[in-house]
C-alpha positions in Angstrom: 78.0 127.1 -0.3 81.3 125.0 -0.6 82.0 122.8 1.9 85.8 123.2 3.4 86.9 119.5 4.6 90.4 120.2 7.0 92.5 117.9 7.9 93.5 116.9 11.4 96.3 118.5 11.9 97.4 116.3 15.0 96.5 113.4 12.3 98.6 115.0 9.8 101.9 114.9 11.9 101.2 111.9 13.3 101.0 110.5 9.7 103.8 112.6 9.1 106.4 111.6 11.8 105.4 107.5 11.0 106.3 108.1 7.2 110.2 109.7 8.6 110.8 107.4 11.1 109.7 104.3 8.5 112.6 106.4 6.0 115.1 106.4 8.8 114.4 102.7 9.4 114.9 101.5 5.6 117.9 103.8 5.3 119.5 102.4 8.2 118.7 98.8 7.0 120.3 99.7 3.7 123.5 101.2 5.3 123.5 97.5 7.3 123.3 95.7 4.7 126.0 97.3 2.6 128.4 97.4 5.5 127.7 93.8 5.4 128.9 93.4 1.6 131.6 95.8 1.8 133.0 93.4 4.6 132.4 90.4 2.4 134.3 92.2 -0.2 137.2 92.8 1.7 137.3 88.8 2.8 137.2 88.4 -0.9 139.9 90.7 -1.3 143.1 88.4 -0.5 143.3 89.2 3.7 145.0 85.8 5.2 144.9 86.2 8.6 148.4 85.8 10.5 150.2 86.2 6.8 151.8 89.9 6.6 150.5 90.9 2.9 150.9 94.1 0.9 149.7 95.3 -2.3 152.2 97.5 -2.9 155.0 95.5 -5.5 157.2 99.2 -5.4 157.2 99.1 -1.3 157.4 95.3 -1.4 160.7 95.5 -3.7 162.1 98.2 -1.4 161.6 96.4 1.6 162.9 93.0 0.1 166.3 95.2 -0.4 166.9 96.8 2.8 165.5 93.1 4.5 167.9 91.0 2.2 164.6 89.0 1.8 163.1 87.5 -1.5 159.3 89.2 -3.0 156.5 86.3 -3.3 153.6 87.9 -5.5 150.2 85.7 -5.7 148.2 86.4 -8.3 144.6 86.0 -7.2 140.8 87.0 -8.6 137.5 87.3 -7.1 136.3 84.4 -9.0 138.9 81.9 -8.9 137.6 78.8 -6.2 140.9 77.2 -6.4 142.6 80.8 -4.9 139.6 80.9 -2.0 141.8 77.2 -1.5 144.8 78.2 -1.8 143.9 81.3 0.4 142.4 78.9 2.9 144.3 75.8 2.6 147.9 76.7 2.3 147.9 80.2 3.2 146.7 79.7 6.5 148.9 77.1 7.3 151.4 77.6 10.4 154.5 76.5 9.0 153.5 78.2 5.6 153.1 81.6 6.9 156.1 80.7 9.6 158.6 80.5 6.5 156.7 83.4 4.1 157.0 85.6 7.1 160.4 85.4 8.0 161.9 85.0 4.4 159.4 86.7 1.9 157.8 90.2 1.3 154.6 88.6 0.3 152.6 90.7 -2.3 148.5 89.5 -3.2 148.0 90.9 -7.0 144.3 90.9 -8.0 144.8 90.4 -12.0 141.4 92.4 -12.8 142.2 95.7 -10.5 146.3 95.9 -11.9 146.3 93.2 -15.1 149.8 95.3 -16.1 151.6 93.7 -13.4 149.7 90.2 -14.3 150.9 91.1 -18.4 154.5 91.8 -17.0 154.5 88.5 -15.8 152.7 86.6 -18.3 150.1 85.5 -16.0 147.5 83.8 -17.7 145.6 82.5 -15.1 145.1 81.9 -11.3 146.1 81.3 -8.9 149.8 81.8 -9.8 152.9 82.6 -7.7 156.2 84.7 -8.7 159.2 84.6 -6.9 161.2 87.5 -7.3 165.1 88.1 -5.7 166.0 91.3 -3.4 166.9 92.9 -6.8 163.1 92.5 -8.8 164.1 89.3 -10.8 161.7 86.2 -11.5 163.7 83.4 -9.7 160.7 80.9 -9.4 156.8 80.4 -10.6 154.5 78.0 -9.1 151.6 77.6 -11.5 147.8 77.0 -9.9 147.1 75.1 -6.5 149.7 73.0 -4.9 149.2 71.5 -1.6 150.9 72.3 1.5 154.1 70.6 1.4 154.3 70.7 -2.5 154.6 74.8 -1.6 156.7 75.0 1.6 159.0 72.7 -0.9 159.1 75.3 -3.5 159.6 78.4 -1.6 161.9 76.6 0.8 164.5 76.1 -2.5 164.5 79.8 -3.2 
């Protein structure tokens, strides 16, 4: 005769519900902690809070026309510290974004996501600023990290 060994099927679900709720636990864990890095990535991505930034050069040269203003494009990467300082250090600065603001359409160009815009411009490193007139044209560069005034000085002569 063959003995027939059953489960507990209280047990079972039991066991069961534990293993789904222990699921829904890791899975919301895992969402956390990308929401996390997707946040970090977007701090890496060139946001300088208080400076009005765009990423669009086309909308930025259309504005600067029909604002009579000048275009300012920094070209930035991830992985450049002395951008995270200029970001930090000059960008954030009140009499910086004060004079960016009202005379500028400044533009943040990340030279690994549109490198045609960095060739056009012969960037070859960062960080590196373009000045460009109402009508598209290079007026001015500023090549890697100045200080404060050294930059307020420079876009102040455009």
């Amino acid at each position: 005769k063959k003995e027939i060994v059953r489960k507990n099927p209280k047990k079972s679900r039991k066991m069961l519900k534990g293993d789904i709720m222990k699921k829904i636990i890791l899975a919301a864990f895992l969402v956390l902690i990308m929401a996390v890095a997707v946040s970090a990535t977007e701090f890496n991505d060139s946001v300088v809070p208080g400076l009005n930034i765009t990423t669009d050069i086309d909308g930025a040269l259309a504005d600067a026309q029909s604002q009579g203003k000048n275009v300012i494009l920094i070209f930035d990467q991830e992985s450049c510290y002395y951008c995270v300082l200029l970001k930090e250090n000059v960008l954030s600065d009140g009499d910086v974004q004060k004079h960016l603001n009202e005379n500028f359409i400044v533009v943040i160009v990340d030279i690994n996501k549109q490198p045609d815009v960095a060739d056009k411009y012969n960037i070859y490193g960062t960080p590196e600023c373009v000045i460009l007139n109402s009508a598209g044209e290079e007026v001015k560069k500023i090549d890697g990290y100045v200080g404060n005034a050294e930059f307020l000085d420079a876009i102040k002569g455009v």
